[in-house]
C-alpha positions in Angstrom: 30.2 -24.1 7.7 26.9 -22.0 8.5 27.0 -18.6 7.3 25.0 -15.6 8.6 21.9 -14.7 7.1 22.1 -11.2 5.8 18.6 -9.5 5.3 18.0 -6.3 3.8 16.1 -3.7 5.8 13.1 -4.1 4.1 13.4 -8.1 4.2 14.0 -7.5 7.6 10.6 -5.3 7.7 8.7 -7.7 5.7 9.8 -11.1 8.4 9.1 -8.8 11.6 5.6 -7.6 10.2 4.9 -11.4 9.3 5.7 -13.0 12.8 3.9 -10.2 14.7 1.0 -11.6 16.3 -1.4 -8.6 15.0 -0.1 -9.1 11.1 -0.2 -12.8 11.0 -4.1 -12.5 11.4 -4.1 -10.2 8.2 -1.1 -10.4 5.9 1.3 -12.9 4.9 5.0 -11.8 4.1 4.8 -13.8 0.6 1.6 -10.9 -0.4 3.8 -7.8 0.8 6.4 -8.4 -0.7 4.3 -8.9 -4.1 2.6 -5.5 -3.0 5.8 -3.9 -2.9 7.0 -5.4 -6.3 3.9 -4.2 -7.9 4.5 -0.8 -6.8 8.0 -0.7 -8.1 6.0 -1.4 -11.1 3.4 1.0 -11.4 4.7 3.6 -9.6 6.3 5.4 -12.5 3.2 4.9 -15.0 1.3 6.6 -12.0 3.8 9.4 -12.1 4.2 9.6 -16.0 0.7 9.9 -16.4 -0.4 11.6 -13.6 -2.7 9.8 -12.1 -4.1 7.2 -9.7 -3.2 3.3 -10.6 -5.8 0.7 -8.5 -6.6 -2.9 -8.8 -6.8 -6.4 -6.7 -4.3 -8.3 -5.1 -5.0 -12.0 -3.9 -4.5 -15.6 -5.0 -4.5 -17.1 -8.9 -5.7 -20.4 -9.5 -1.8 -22.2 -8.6 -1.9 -20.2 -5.3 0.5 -17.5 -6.3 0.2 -14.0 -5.7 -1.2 -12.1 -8.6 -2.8 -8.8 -9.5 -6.0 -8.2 -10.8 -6.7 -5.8 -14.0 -4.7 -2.4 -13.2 -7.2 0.6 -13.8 -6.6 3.9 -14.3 -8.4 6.5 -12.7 -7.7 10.7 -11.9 -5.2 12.6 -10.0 -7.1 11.6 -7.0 -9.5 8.6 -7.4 -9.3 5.5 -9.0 -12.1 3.1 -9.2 -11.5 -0.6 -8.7 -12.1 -3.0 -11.6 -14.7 -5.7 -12.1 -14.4 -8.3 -9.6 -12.0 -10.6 -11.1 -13.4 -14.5 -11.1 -9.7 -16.3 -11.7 -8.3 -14.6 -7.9 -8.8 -15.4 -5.0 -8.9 -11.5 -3.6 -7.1 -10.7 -0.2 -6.7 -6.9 -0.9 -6.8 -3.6 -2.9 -4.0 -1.8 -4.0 -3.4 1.8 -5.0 -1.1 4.5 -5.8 -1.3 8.0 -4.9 -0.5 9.5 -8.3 2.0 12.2 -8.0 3.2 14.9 -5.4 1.1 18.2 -4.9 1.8 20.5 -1.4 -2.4 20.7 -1.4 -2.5 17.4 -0.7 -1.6 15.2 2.3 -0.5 12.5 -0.3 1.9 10.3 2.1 -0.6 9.2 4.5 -3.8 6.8 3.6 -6.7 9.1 3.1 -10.5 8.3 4.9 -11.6 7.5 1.8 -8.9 4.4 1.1 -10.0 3.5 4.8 -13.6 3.5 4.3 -13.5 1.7 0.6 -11.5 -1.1 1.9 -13.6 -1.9 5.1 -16.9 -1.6 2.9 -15.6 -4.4 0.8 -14.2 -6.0 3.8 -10.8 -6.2 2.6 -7.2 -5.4 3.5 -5.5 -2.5 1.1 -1.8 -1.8 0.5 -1.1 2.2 -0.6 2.0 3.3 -2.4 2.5 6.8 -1.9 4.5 9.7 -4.0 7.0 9.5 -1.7 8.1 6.4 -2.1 6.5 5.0 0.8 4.3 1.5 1.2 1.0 1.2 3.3 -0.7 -1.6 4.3 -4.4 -0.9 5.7 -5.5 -3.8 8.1 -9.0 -3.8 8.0 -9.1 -6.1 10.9 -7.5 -4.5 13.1 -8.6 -0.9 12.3 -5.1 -0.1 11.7 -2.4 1.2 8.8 1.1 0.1 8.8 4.0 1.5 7.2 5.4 -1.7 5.4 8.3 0.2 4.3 9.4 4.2 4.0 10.1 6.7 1.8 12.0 6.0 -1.5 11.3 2.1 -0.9 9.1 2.1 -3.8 9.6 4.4 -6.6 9.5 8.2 -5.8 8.1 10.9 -8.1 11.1 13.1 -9.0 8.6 16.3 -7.6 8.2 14.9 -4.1 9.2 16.9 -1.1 9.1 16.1 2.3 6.3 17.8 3.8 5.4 18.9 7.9 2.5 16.5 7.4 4.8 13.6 6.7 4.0 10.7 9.1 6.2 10.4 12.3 4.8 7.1 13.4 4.7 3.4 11.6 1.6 2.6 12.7 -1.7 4.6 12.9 -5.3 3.7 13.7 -7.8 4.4 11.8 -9.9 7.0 13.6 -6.0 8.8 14.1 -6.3 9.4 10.2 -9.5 10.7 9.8 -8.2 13.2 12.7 -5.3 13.9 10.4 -7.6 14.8 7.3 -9.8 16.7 9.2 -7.1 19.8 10.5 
């Protein structure tokens, strides 16, 4: 007997952005879903301590996704750790420590942008929201990978006017966004 597959939505999500011919340049299912487990990780040490979690994502020595050392940095930086030697690195990751109304805090700022194309590398951006980012440096874009509450969600979040309304943004769109 052959039963139906049942995916959950962000399965779903995670299979569509795979198989699209854009993503399959940039990002393998196998590392999202690893970004999104290590954001249900280290989203609540982000909110508990109010402030911004970053590190590597790539490759250990067996082939398996892994995380580099987590840092912790302010409300509103974080600065990568050393270059670690035992990964092979495909990306950056970081949170966006916890909800403020000053702050457009659910989008990907310039900044993320710019620090992941200077090292030449992808980026994935959990917000405090709940949301998921991925920032394809290749294609000069940033994808939802999944929406609010898919990832841990600070307890003070509110949904905000500047909240995005699309899934998919390019990059010049942001900076346009940060500079109103």
């Amino acid at each position: 007997m052959n039963l139906p597959l049942i995916y959950s939505p962000l399965t779903k999500a995670l299979l569509a952005l795979a198989f699209s011919a854009s993503a399959a340049i940039s990002q393998d299912a196998g590392e999202a879903a690893f970004a999104k487990a290590l954001a249900d990780r280290i989203q609540p040490i982000s909110f508990k301590e109010n402030r911004e979690l970053c590190g590597y994502i790539g490759r250990d020595v067996f082939g398996n996704p892994a995380s580099s050392e987590i840092r912790v940095g302010t409300y509103a930086t974080c600065t990568l750790p050393p270059w670690p030697d035992k990964l092979d690195v495909t990306a950056t990751f970081h949170t966006h420590s916890t909800y403020h109304p000053d702050y457009i805090s659910e989008f990907p700022s310039p900044d993320d942008i710019e620090s992941d194309l200077a090292k030449d590398l992808n980026g994935y951006i959990a917000t405090p929201g709940g949301r998921l980012w991925f920032n394809d440096t290749a294609g000069r874009t940033i994808r939802l990978i999944c929406t609010t509450g898919c990832v841990p969600q600070d307890p003070e979040f509110q949904k905000e006017t500047t909240d995005p309304d699309l899934s998919i943004y390019s990059h010049a769109h942001l900076r346009k966004i940060f500079s109103n």
